[in-house]
C-alpha positions in Angstrom: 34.4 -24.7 -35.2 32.6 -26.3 -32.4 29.5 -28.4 -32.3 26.4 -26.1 -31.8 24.3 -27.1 -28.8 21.4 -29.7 -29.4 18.2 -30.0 -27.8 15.1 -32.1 -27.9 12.8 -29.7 -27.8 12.8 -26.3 -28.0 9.8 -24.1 -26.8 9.7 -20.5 -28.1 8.1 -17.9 -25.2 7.8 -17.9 -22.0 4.4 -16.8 -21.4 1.5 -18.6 -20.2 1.7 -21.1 -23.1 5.3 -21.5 -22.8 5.0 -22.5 -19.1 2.0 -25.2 -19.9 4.3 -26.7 -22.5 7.3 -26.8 -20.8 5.4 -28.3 -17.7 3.9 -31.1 -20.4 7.3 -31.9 -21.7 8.6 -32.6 -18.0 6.0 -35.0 -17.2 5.0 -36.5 -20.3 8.4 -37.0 -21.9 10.9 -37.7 -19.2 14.2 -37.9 -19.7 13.7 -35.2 -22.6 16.2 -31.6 -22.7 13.9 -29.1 -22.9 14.6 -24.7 -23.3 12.3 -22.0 -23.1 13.7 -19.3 -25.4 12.2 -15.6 -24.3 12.9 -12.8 -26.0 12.4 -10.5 -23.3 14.0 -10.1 -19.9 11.5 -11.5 -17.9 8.5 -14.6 -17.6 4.5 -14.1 -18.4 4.4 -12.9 -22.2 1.3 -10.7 -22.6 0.4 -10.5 -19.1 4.3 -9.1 -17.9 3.4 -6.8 -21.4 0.8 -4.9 -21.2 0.4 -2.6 -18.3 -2.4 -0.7 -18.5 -5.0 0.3 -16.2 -7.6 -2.0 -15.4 -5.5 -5.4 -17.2 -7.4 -8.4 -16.7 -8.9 -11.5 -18.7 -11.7 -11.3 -20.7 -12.0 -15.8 -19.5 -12.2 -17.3 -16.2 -9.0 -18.2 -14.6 -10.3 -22.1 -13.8 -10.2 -22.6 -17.7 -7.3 -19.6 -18.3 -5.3 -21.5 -15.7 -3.6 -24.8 -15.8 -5.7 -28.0 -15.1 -2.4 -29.3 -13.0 -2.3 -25.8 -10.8 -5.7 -24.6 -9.1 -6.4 -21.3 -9.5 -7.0 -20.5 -5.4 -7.7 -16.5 -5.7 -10.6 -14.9 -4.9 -11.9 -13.7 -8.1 -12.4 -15.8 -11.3 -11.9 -13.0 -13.6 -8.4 -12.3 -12.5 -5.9 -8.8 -13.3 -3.1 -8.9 -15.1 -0.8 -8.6 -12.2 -2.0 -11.6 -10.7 -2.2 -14.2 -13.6 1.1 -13.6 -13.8 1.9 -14.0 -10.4 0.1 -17.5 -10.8 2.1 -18.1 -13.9 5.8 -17.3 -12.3 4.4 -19.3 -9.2 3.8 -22.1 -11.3 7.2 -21.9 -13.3 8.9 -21.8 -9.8 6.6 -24.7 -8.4 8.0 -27.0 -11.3 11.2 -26.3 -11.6 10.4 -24.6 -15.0 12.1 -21.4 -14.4 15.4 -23.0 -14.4 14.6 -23.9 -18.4 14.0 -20.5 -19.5 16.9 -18.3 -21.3 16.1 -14.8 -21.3 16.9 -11.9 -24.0 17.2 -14.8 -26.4 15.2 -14.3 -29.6 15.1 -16.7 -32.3 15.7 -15.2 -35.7 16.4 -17.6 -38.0 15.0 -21.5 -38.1 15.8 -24.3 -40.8 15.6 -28.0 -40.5 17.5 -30.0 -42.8 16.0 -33.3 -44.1 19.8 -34.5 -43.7 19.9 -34.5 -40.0 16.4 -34.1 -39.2 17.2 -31.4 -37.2 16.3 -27.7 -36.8 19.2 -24.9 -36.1 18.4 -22.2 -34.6 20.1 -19.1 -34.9 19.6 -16.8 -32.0 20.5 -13.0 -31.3 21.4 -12.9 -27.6 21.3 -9.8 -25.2 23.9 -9.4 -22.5 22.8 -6.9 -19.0 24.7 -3.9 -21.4 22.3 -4.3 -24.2 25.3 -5.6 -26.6 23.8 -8.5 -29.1 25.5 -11.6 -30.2 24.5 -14.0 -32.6 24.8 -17.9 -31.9 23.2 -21.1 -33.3 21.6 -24.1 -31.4 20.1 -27.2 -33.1 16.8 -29.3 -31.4 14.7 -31.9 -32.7 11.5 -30.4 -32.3 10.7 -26.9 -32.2 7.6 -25.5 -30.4 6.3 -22.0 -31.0 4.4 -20.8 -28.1 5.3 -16.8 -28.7 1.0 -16.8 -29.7 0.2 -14.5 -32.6 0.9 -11.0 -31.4 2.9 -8.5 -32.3 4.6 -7.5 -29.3 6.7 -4.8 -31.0 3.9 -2.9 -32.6 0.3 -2.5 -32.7 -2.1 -2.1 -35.3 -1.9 2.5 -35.3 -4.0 3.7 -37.7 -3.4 7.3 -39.4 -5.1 9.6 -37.5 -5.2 13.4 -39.5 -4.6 16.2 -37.5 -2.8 14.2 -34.3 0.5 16.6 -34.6 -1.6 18.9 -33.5 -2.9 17.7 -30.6 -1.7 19.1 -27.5 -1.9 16.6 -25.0 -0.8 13.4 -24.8 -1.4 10.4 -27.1 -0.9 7.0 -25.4 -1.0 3.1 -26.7 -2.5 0.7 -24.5 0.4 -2.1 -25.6 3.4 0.5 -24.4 1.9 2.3 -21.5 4.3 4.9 -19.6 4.6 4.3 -16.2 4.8 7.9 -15.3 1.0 9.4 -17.0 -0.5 11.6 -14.8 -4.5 11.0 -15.7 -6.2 12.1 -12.6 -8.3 15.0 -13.0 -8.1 14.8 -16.7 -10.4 14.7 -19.7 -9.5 11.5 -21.6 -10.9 9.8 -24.6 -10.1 6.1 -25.3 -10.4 5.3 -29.2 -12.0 1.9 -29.6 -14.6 -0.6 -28.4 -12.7 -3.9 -28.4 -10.9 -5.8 -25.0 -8.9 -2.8 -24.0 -11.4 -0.5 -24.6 -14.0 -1.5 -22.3 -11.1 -2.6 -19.8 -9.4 1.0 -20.0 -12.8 2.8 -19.6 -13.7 2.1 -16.1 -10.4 1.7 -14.6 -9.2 5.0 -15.7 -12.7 6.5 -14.8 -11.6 5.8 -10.9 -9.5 8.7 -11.0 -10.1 10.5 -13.9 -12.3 13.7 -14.5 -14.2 11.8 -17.3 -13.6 9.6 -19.7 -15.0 9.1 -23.1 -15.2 6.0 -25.1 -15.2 6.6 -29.0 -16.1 4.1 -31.0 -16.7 3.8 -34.6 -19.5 0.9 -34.4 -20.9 -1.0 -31.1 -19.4 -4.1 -30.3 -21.0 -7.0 -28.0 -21.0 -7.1 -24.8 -21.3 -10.3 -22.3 -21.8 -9.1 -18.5 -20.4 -11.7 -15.9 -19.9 -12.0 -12.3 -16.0 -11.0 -11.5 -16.4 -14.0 -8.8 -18.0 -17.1 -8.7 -20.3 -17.6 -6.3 -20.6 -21.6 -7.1 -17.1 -22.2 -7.3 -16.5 -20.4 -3.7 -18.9 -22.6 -2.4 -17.2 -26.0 -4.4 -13.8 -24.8 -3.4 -15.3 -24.8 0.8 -16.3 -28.5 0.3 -13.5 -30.3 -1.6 -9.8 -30.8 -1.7 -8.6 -27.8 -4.1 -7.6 -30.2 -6.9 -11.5 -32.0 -6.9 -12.5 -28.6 -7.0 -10.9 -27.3 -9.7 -11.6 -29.6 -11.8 -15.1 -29.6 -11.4 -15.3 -26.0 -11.9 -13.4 -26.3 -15.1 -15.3 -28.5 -16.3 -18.5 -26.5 -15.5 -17.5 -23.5 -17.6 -16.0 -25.1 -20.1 -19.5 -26.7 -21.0 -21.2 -23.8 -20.2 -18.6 -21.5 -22.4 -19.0 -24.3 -25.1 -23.3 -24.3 -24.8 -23.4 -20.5 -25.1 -21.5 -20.2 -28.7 -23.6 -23.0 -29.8 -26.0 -21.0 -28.8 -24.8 -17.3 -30.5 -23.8 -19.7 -33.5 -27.4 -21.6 -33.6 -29.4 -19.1 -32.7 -27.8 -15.7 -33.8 -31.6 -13.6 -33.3 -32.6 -15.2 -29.7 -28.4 -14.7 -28.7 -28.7 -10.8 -29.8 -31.9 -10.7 -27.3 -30.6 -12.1 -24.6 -26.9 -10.1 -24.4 -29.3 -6.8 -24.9 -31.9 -7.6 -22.3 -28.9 -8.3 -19.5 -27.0 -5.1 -21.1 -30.2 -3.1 -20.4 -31.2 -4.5 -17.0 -27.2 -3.7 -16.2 -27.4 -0.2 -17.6 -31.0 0.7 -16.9 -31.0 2.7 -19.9 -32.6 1.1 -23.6 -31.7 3.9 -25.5 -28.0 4.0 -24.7 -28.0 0.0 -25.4 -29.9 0.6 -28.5 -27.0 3.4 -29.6 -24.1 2.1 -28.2 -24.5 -1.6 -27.6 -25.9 -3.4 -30.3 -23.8 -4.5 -33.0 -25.1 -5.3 -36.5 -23.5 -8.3 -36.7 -24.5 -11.3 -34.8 -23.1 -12.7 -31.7 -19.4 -14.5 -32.1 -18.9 -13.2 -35.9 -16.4 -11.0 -33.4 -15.2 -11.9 -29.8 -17.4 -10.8 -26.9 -16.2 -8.6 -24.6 -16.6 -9.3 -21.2 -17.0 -6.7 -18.4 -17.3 -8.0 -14.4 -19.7 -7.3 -12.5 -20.9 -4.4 -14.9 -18.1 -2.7 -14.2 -18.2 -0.6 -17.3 -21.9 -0.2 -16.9 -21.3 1.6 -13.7 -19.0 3.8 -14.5 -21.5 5.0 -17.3 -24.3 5.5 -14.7 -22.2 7.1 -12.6 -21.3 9.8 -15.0 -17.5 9.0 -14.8 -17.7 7.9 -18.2 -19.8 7.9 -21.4 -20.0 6.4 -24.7 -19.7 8.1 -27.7 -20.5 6.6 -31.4 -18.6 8.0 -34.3 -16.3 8.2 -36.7 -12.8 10.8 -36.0 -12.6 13.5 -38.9 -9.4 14.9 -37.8 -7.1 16.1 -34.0 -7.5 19.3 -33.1 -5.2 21.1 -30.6 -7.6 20.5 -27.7 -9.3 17.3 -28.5 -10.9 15.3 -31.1 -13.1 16.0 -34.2 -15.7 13.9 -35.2 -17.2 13.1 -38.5 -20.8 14.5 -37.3 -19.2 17.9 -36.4 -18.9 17.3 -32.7 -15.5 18.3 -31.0 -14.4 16.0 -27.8 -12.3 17.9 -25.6 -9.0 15.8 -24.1 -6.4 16.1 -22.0 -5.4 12.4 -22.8 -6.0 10.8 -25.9 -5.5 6.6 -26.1 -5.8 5.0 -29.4 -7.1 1.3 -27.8 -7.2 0.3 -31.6 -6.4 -3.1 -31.4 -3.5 -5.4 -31.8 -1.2 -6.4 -35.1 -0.8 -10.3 -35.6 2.0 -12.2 -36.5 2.7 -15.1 -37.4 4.6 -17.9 -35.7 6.4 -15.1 -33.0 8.3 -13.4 -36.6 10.2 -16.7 -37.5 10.5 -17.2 -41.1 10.8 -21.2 -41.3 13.1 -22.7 -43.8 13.6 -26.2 -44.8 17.0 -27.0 -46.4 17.5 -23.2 -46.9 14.1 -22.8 -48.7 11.4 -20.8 -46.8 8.1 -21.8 -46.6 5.4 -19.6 -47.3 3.0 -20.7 -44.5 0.4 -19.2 -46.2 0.4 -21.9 -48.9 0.3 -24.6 -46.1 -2.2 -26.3 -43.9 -2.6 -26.7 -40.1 -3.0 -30.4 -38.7 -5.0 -30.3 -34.9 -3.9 -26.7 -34.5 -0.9 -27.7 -34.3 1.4 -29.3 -36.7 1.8 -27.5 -39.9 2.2 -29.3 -43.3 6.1 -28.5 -45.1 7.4 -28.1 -41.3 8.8 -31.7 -40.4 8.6 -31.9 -36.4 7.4 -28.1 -35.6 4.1 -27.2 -33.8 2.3 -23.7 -33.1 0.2 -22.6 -30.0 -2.9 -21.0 -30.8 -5.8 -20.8 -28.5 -9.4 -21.1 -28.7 -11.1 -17.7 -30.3 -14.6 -18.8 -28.3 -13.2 -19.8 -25.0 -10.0 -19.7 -22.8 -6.6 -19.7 -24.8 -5.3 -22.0 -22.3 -7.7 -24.9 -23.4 -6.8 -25.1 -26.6 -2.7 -24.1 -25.3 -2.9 -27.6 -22.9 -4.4 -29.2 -25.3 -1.8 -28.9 -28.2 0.9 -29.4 -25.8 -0.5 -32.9 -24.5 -0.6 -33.5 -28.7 3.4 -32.3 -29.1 4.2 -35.0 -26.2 2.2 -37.7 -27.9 3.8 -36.9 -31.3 7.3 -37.1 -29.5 6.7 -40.1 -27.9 5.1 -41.2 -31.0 8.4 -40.9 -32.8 10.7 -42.6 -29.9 8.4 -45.4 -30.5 8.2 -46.6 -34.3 12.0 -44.8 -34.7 11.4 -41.9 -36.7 13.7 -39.2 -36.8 11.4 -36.8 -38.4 7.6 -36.7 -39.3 5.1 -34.3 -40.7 1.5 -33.6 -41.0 0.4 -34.9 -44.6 -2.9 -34.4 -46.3 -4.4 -37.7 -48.1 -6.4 -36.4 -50.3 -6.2 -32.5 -51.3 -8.3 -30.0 -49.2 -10.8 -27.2 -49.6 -9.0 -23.8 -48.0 -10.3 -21.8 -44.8 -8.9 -18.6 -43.1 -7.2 -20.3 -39.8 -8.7 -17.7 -37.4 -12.6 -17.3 -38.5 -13.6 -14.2 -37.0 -14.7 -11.4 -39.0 -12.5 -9.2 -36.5 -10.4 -6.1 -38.2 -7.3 -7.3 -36.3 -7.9 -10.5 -37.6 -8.8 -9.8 -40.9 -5.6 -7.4 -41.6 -3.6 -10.5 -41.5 -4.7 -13.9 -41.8 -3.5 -14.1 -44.9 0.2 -14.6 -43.2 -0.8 -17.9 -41.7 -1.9 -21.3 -42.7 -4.7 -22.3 -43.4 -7.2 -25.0 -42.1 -8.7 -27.5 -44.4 -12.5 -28.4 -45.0 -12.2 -32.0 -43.0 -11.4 -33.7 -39.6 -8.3 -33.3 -37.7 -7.6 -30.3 -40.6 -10.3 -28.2 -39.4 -9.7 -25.7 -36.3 -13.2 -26.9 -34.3 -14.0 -24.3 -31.6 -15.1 -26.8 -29.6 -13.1 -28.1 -26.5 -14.8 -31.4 -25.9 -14.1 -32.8 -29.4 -11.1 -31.5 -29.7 -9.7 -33.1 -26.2 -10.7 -36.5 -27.4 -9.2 -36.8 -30.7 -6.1 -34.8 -29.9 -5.6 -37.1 -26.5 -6.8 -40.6 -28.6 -6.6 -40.3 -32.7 -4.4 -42.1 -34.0 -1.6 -40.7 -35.5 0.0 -42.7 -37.8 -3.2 -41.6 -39.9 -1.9 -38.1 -41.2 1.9 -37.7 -39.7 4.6 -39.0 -42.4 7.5 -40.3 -40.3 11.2 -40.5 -41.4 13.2 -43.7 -40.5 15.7 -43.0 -38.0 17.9 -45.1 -40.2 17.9 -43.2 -43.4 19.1 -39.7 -41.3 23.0 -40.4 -41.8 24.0 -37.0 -41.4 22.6 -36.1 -38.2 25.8 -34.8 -35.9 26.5 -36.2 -32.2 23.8 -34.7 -29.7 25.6 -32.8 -27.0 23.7 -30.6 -24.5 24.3 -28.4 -21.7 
């Protein structure tokens, strides 16, 4: 038997958190092997995913991108196609492509208190689809696969759709070859996709109906900013950047204060600029004004009103309901109503999972991550040198992302520095328990009880709050809550050998 492969750090997913980390881990901890482990065949996670019409981000690409790589396009709420130009252009830029192993998944992970060390056991796919199954070992491991399901979305039971003559569609595996011009389609949902889908497809379709079961908020914004073009003529494009960053994160950061403070003023001022984009109170009454407040669920955000357009244009409207049951030609409604589709797509939100689908072990035992805590968003209590990625719910992902990878460089150097082989997030006193992700989303609340939780206290709370959270993931001290292991008591730990 040979020596499996060791690694200092392994980072799972090569999407836009992936990239961040690795780039972190370059600079921060020199001198450091480092692998990006992807799943799939190729780079940008969500964004080289989905596919559908219309794909963009719902947050500005200064915070959404990297603080170390401007964001020099045109428009600041970017497509899908070209954030993940900017994240391969980045990966290339810093050498970071050259780390990534693709058609790797990880499907097995235990560290053993014996050698501090975590194996890995992977299931690699060769160009003819054949699997084989290996095993690395690293030091740290880094989950940055986010907290999707890529294999499946959340697909309700739908009576009736058998029967349904045209064709059914999910946003997360769009075919390349649907034909939609000319065509009747109706779009199930109100969330992200929804109001994405809606006016891109309305381009070329013959109408398009959005069906939703209850209104969801809606937050209009400019698809460029005016501010930042004119900041981005005057200064160097690294000055600039940062100084736009920094303007919408504050900004982002003083409007859910706001929603949060606030809730009654907040619900007045998204409906007065839904109405003034619309023109039309009764439809915003209807269709656009949720019963619960501001933030309780993510906005939505739609540039330059382009969903709002397409509804005054009559390429699309809005229709508020509940689905009795498919019929041959369309969809049947609760109030009796029949909508008639030549395309039906079930936008009906995403399915979370946990930590990419890796069931953590330590010493053979698994750990049931709903019994544990999260330390900084990060580090998770029973999981000796392991961190998760998982972005801000209020603001950019990539905030929080850059953030949590500055904190895994820290707790790395950390170690190299008072000679610990191992450490892990340790609570001093016991804590009061918290869903981790506090939306009242369905998507959300379907499965949160698969993850840790956060506690009631300090660096055991998940703040939504950027500012805070940079200065006491970038200055606390650490020694405070992380429970180091001796280099000197691991005796079992095999020669490192990498590749």
């Amino acid at each position: 038997m040979t020596t499996p492969e060791h690694l200092d750090v392994v980072i799972v997913g090569a999407g836009l958190s992936g990239v961040g980390a690795a780039y972190r881990l370059r600079t921060e901890c020199p001198g450091k092997s480092v692998a990006i482990l992807e799943a799939r065949d190729t780079m940008g996670g969500t964004w080289d995913l989905f596919r559908y019409p219309g794909i963009r981000s719902d947050s500005d690409m200064f915070t959404l991108g990297y603080p170390f790589k401007p964001w020099r396009e045109a428009k600041s709420i970017a497509d899908g196609p070209s954030i993940l130009t900017y994240i391969r252009d980045t990966a290339e830029q810093f050498g970071i492509d050259r780390l990534v192993r693709y058609r790797t998944k990880v499907v097995a992970a235990d560290f053993s208190t014996e050698t501090a060390r975590w194996t890995l056991t992977l299931s690699e796919r060769d160009d003819d689809g054949a699997v084989t199954e290996s095993t690395i070992t690293c030091g740290f491991l880094y989950s940055c696969a986010g907290y999707y399901d890529y294999d499946q979305g959340h697909d309700p039971v739908f009576p009736g759709i058998d029967s349904f003559r045209g064709a059914v569609v999910r946003p997360q595996f769009w075919p390349d070859d649907l034909d939609y011009a000319g065509k009747r389609v109706v779009v199930v949902g109100s969330g992200a996709t929804a109001v994405t889908l809606v006016p891109a497809m309305a381009e070329t379709a013959a109408h398009v109906t959005m069906l939703q079961r209850s209104p969801t908020w809606i937050g209009v914004v400019p698809g460029r900013d005016k501010l930042a073009d004119k900041v981005r003529e005057l200064l160097p494009a690294g000055v600039a950047h940062r100084l736009i960053r920094t303007k919408n994160i504050l900004f982002g950061l003083a409007f859910y204060q706001f929603c949060r403070r606030w809730p009654k003023a907040a619900r007045n001022v998204l409906t007065k600029l839904s109405t003034k984009a619309l023109a039309d109170p009764g439809t915003v009454r209807e269709h656009f004004t949720p019963t619960y407040d501001p933030w309780d669920q993510r906005l939505c955000a739609i540039p330059d009103a382009d969903l709002f357009r397409a509804l005054k244009r009559g390429r699309a409207s809005v229709v508020t309901d509940h689905v009795d049951t498919f019929t041959p030609d369309g969809v049947r409604l609760k109030s009796g109503r029949e909508l008639h589709a030549d395309v039906v797509v079930t936008a009906t939100g995403l399915r979370l999972l946990a930590l990419g689908g890796i069931a953590p072990s330590v010493d053979g035992r698994r750990v049931e991550l709903s019994e544990q805590f999260i330390w900084r968003g990060a580090m998770i209590t029973g999981l000796p040198n392991f961190a998760v990625c998982v972005g801000y719910t209020n603001a950019s992902w990539t905030l929080r992302a850059d953030l949590t990878s500055r904190l895994v460089c820290r707790v790395v150097n950390h170690m190299d520095r008072h000679g610990y082989a191992s450490v892990v997030p340790t609570p001093d006193r016991p804590l009061a328990r918290r869903p981790l992700l506090d939306l009242a989303s369905g998507y959300i609340q379907r499965a949160v009880d698969a993850f840790p939780r956060q506690g009631d206290r300090g660096p055991w709370r998940v703040r939504q709050n950027y500012v805070l959270d940079a200065v006491s993931t970038l200055r606390g001290d650490l020694s405070r809550q992380l429970v180091g292991t001796s280099s000197a008591a691991i005796t079992g730990a095999p020669a490192t050998r990498g590749r």
